[in-house]
C-alpha positions as CSV (number, residue, x, y, z in Angstrom):
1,X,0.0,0.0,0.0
2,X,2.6,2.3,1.1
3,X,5.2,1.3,-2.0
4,X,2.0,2.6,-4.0
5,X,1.4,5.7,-2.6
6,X,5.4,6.4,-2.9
7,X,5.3,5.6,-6.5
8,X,3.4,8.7,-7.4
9,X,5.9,11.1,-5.7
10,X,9.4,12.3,-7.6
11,X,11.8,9.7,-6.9
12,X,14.2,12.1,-4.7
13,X,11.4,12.2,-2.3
14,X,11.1,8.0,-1.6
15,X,14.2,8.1,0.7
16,X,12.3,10.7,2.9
17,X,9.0,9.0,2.8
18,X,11.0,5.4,3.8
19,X,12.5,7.5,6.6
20,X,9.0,9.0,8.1
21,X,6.9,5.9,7.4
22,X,8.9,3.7,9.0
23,X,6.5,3.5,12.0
24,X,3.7,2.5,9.4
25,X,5.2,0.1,7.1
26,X,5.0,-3.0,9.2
27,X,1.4,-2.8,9.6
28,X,-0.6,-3.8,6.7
29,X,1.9,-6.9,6.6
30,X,1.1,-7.7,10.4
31,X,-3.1,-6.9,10.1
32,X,-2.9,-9.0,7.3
33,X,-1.3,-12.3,9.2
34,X,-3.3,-11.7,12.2
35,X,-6.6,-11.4,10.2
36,X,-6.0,-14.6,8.1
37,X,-5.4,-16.0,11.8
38,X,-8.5,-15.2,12.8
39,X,-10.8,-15.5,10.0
40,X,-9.8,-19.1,8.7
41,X,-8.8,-22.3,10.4
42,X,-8.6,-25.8,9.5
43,X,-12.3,-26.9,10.7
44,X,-15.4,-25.6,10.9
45,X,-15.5,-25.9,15.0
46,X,-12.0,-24.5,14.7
47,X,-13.3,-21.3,12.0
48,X,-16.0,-20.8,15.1
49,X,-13.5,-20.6,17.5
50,X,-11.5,-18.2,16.1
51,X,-13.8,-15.8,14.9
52,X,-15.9,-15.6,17.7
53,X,-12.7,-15.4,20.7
54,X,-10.2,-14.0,18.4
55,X,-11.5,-12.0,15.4
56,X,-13.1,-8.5,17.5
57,X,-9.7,-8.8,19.8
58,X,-7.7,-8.5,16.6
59,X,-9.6,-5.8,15.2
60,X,-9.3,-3.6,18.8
61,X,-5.8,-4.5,18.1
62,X,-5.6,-3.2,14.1
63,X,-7.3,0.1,15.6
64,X,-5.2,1.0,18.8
65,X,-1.9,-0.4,16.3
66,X,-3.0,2.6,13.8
67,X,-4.3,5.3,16.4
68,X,-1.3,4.7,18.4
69,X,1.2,4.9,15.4
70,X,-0.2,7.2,13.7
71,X,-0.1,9.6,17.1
72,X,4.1,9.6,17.1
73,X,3.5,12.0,13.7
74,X,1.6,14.7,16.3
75,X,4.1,14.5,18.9
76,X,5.6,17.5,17.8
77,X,2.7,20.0,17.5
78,X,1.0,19.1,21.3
79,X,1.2,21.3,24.4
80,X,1.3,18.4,27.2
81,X,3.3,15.3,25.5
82,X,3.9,13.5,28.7
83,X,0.2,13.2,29.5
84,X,-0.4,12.4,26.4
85,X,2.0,9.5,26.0
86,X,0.6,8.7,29.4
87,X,-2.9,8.2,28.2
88,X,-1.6,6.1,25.1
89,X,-0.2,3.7,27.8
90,X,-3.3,3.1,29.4
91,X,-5.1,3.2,26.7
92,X,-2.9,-0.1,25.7
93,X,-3.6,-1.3,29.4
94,X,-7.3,-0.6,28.7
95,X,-6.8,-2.9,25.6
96,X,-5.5,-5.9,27.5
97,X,-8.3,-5.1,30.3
98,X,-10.6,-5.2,27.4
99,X,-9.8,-8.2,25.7
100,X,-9.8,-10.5,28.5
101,X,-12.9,-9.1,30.1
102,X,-14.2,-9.5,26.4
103,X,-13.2,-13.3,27.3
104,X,-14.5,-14.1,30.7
105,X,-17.6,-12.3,30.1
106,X,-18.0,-14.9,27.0
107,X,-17.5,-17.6,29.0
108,X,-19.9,-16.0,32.0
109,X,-22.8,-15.6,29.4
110,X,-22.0,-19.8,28.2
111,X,-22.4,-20.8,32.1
112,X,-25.5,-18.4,32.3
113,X,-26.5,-20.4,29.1
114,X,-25.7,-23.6,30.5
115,X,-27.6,-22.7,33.8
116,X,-30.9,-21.2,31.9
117,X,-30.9,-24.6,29.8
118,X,-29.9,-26.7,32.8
119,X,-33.2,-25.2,35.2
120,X,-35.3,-25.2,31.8
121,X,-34.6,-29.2,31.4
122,X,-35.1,-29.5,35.8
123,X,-37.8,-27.5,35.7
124,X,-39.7,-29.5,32.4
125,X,-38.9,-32.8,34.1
126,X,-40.1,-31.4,37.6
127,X,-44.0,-30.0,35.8
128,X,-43.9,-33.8,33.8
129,X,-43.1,-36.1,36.8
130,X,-45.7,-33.8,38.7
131,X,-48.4,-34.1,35.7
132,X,-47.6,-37.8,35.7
133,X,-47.9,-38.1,38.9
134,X,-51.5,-36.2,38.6
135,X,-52.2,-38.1,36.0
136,X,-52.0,-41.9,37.8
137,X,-53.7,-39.9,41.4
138,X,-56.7,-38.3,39.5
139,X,-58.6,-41.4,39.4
140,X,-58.1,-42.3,42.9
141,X,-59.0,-38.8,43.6
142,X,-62.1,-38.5,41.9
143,X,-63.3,-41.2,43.2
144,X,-62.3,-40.0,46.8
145,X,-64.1,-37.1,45.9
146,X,-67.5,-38.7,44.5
147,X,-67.8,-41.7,47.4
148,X,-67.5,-39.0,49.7
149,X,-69.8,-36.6,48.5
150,X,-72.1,-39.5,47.1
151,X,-71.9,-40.7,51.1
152,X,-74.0,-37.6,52.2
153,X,-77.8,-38.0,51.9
154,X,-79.5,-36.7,48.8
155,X,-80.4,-37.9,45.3
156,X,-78.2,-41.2,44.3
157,X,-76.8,-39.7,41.0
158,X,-74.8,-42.3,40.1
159,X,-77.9,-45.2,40.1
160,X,-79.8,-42.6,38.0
161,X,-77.1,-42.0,35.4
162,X,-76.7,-46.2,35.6
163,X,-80.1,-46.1,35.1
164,X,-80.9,-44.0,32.0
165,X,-77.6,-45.4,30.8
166,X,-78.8,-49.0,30.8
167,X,-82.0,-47.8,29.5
168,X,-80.3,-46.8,26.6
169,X,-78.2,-49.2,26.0
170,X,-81.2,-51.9,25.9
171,X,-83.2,-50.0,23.8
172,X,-80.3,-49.2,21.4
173,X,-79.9,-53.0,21.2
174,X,-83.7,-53.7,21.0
175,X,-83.9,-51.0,18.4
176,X,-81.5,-52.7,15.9
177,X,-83.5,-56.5,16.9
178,X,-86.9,-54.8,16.5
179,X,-86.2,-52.6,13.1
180,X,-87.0,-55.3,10.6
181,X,-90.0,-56.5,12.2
182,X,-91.6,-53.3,12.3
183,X,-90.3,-52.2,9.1
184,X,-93.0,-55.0,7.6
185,X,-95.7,-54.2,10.3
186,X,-95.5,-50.3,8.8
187,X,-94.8,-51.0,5.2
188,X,-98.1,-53.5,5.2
189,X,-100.0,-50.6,7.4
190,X,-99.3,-47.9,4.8
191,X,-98.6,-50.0,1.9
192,X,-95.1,-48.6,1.3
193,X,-91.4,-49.6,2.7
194,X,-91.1,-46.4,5.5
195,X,-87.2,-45.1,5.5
196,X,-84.8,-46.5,8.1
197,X,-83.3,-43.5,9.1
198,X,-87.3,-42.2,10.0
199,X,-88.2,-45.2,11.9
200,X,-84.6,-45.9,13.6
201,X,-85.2,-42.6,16.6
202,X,-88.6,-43.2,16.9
203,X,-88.5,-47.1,17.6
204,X,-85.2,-46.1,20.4
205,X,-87.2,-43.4,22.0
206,X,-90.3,-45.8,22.4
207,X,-88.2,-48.5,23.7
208,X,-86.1,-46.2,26.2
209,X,-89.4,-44.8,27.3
210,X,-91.1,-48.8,27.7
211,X,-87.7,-49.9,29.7
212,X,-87.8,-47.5,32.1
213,X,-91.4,-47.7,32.8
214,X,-90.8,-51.4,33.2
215,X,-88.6,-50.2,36.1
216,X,-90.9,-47.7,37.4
217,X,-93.7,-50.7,37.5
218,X,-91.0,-53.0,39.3
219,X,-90.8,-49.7,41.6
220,X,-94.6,-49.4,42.4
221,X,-95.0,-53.0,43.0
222,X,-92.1,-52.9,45.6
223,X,-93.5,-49.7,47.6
224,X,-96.8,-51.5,47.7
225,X,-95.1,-55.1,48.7
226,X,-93.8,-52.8,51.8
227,X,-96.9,-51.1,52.4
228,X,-98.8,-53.9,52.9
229,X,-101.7,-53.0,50.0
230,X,-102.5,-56.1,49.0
231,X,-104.7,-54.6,46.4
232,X,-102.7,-52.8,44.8
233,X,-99.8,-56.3,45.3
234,X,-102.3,-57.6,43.3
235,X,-103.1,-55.0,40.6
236,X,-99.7,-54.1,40.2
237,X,-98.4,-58.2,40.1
238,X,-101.2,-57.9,37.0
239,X,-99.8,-55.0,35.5
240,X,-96.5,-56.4,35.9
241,X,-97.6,-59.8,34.1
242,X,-98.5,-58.0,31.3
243,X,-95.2,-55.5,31.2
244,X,-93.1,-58.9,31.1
245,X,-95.1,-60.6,29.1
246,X,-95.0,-57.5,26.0
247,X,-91.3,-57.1,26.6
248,X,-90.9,-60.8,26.3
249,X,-92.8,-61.6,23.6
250,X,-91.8,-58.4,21.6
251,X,-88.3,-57.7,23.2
252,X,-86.0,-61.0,24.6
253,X,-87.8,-63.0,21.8
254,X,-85.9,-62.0,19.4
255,X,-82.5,-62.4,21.3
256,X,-83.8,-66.3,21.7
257,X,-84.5,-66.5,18.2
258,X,-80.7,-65.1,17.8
259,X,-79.3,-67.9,19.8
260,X,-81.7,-70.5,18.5
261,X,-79.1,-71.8,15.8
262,X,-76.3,-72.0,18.3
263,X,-78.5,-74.1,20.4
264,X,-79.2,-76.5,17.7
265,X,-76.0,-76.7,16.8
266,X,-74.3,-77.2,20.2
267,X,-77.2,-80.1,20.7
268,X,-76.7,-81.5,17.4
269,X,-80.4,-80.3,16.2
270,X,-82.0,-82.7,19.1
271,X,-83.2,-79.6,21.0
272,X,-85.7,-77.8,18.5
273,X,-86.9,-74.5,20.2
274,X,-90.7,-73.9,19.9
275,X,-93.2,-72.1,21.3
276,X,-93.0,-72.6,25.1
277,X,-89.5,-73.0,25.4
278,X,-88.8,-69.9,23.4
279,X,-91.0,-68.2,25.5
280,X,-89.4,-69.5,28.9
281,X,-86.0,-68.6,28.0
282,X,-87.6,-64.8,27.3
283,X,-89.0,-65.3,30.4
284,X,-86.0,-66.3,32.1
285,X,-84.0,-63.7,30.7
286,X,-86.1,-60.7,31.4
287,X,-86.1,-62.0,35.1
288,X,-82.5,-62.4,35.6
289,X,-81.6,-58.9,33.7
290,X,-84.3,-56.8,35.7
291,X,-83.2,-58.4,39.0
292,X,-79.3,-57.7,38.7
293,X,-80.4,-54.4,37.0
294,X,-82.9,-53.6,39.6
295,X,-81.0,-55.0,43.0
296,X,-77.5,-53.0,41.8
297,X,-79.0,-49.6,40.9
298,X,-82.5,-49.7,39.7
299,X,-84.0,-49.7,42.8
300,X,-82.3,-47.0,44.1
301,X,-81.9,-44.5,40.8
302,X,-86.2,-45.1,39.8
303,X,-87.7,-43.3,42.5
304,X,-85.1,-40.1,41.8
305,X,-86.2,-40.6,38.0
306,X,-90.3,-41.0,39.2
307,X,-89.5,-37.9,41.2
308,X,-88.2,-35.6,38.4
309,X,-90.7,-37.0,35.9
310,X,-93.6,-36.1,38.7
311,X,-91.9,-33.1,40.0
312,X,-93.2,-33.8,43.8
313,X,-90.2,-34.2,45.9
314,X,-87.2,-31.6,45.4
315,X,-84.4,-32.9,43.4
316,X,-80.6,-33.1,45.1
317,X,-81.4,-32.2,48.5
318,X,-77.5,-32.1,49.0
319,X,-77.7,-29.1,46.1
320,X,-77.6,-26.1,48.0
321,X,-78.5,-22.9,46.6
322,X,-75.2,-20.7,46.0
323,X,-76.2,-17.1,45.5
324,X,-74.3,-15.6,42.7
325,X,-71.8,-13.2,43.6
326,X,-69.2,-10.7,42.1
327,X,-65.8,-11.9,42.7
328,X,-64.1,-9.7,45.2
329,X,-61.0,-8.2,44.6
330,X,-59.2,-10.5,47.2
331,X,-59.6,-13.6,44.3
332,X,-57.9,-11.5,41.9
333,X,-55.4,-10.0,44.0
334,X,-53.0,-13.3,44.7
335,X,-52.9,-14.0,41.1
336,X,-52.1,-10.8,39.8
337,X,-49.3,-10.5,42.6
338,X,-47.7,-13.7,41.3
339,X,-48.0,-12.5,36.9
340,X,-46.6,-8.7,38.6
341,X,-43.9,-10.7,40.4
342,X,-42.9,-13.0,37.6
343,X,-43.1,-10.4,35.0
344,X,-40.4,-8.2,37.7
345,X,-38.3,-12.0,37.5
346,X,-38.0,-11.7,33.7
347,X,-37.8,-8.6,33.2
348,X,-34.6,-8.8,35.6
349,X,-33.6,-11.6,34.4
350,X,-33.6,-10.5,30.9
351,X,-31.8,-7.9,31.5
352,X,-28.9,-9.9,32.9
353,X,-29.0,-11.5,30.1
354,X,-28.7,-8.7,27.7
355,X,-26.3,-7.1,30.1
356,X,-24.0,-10.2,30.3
357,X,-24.0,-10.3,26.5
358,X,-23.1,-6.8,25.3
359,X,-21.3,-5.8,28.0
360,X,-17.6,-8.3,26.6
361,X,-18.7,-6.4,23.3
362,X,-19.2,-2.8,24.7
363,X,-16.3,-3.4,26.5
364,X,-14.0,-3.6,23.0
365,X,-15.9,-1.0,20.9
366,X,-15.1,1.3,24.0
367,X,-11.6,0.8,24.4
368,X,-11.5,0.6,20.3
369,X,-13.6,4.0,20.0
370,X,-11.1,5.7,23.1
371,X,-7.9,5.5,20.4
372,X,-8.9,7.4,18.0
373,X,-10.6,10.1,20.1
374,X,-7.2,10.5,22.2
375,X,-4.9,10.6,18.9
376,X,-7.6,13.9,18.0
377,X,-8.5,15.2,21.2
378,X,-5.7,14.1,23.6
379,X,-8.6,13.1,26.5
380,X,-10.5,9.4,26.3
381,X,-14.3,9.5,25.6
382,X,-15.4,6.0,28.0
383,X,-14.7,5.7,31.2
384,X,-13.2,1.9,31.2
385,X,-14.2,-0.5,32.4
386,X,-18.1,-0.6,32.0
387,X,-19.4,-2.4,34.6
388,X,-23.3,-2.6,33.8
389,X,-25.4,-1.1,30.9
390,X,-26.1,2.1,33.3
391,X,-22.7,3.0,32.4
392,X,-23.4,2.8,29.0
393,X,-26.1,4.6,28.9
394,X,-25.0,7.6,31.7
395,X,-21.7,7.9,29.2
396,X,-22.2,10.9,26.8
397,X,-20.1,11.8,23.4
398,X,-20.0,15.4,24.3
399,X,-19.9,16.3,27.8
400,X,-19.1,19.3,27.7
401,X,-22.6,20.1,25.6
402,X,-24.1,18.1,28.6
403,X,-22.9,20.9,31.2
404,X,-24.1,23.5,29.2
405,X,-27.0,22.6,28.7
406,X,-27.3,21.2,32.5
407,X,-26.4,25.0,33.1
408,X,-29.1,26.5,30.9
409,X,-31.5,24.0,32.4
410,X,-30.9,25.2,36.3
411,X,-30.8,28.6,35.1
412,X,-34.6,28.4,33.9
413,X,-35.8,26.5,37.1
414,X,-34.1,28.8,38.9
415,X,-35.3,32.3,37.0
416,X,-39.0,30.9,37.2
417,X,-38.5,30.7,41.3
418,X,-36.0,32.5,41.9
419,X,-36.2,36.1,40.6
420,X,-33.8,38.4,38.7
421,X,-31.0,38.4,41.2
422,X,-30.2,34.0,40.2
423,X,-30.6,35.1,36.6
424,X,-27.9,37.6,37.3
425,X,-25.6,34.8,38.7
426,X,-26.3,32.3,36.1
427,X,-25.9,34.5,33.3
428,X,-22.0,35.9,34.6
């Protein structure tokens, strides 16, 4: 660069340029072996390395190198040489200061890193083995929670969802046994084949209303049983009669007829299934399924159901009336505390964070930004080292403009309560 610049003077003048650069010429040879050094390497891990530890040392190096050489040339022309020279010298011990805080604080924002990512990984295992651990207790709690509260007197929910469950259930089944036959019955009625899809909710909502009347019947013939009404024993035994006898013949029939070829076949067709012992299997059938229906929760979820349906005893006397309230402001206080005082934590944190990451770089630009100033102005500009972004920000360019106009600022709160004698004093 310099052999360049030399060739476009007269030749009598090289020996004179040599002489007086001799303080520069070394340097574009030495930037450009440091710079290769820390721009390439021989891997890709190694090329990381170097340009993320060595590169912005190197280049506060270039900088201070030029400012500092480039200085000797003024030497002559300034007032106070030794201060100067003296604030070259610690501008060179800022350098080294610089460069290895540059350094440590790299390696204090990796172990802040590693710490975040370490706590992030405790604290996800911590919330799953806690969720997991909710997960395999929330049966045994709920149930905890419903025996005890089904425990209280009141209306036995639990038999009256059974009960409307089974109801359905059966008369879903029934529904799909049932459709063909009354398919025919309708289609021969109104001389046309009715749609499926038509007859299908009407046919369950008949059956679920027949099978839980069959239950209300079983219900009534109990309460009299216990009452001692032998009248109505014996009107509600006939009813009864006929309830079993409609859902047998019309119902469990055609499960029987279902079963009928398994039945031949198991006997090897010796057992032919008519009339009477179709009917007795019904029979059979609709006795055991209404006794281990009835006896495990019909007997206690039908008079809940009757009562609803009738509307003549109140329903869930353990249902106590909770008057509807606004939500005072103590509900709402702990849990805005707790977003105020983790929004405080990451706001903090974040700015750790931040602060632990510029502050290596600030550090360099600094130190590389106090060179130049000095070789110009013969004072630094940053006050070194920068302990935390306050000093960033409280460092100005230009104070002397900040005084002034610190000056000008107390003069005007001080004319406007003062009076003209403080104007006086500012002013001179």
């Amino acid at each position: 660069m310099f052999e360049a610049l030399a060739s476009y003077l007269p030749t009598e003048w090289h020996r004179t340029v040599e002489f007086f650069g001799t303080p520069m010429w070394w340097i574009p040879e030495w930037q450009t072996t440091f710079l290769t050094f820390g721009w390439y390497a021989d891997s890709v891990f190694g090329v990381l390395l170097r340009r993320f530890f060595l590169l912005m040392p190197i280049l506060l190096l270039i900088v201070a190198v030029w400012s500092t050489m480039l200085s000797i040339y003024t030497l002559p022309f300034r007032a106070n040489r030794a201060k100067f020279l003296t604030i070259i010298a610690l501008g060179w011990w800022d350098t080294g200061r610089g460069i290895w805080f540059y350094w440590t604080g790299v390696m204090r924002f990796g172990a802040l890193l590693v710490g975040w990512t370490w706590n992030l990984i405790a604290l996800t295992a911590r919330m799953l083995w806690i969720g997991l651990k909710g997960f395999l207790s929330a049966p045994l709690s709920i149930f905890d929670n419903i025996s005890s509260r089904y425990l209280k007197p009141g209306v036995p929910w639990i038999a009256v969802m059974l009960l409307l469950v089974w109801s359905a259930l059966e008369a879903t089944i029934f529904s799909f046994t049932l459709l063909p036959t009354i398919t025919e019955v309708l289609a021969d009625i109104t001389g046309f084949v009715p749609n499926r899809l038509f007859v299908m909710p009407l046919l369950w909502f008949f059956l679920f209303g027949l099978i839980v009347g069959s239950f209300a019947s079983i219900h009534v013939m109990a309460e009299a049983i216990n009452s001692r009404k032998f009248g109505r024993v014996l009107q509600m035994v006939v009813v009864e009669f006929f309830v079993a006898f409609f859902e047998v013949v019309f119902l469990y029939r055609e499960l029987i007829d279902a079963i009928t070829p398994w039945i031949n076949q198991q006997s090897g067709g010796q057992i032919q299934m008519g009339l009477y012992s179709t009917l007795a299997l019904g029979v059979f059938g609709w006795i055991g399924i209404r006794g281990m229906t009835w006896f495990l929760f019909g007997r206690f979820g039908t008079p809940s159901v009757l009562a609803i349906v009738s509307r003549q005893v109140p329903v869930g006397q353990e249902i106590r009336s909770v008057a509807s309230s606004a939500p005072t402001p103590s509900m709402w206080r702990g849990p805005i505390e707790a977003l105020k005082s983790e929004t405080a934590w990451f706001r903090k944190e974040a700015r750790r964070g931040v602060e632990m990451a510029s502050l290596p770089v600030l550090q360099l630009l600094a130190v590389a930004v106090n060179f130049p100033v000095v070789a110009i102005s013969s004072q630094p500009l940053f006050t070194f080292p920068l302990r935390s972004l306050d000093d960033v920000l409280a460092d100005t360019p230009f104070p002397g403009i900040t005084k002034k106009s610190s000056a000008k600022t107390g003069a005007r709160s001080k004319s406007r309560s003062g009076g003209s004698g403080d104007i006086g004093e500012v002013t001179t």
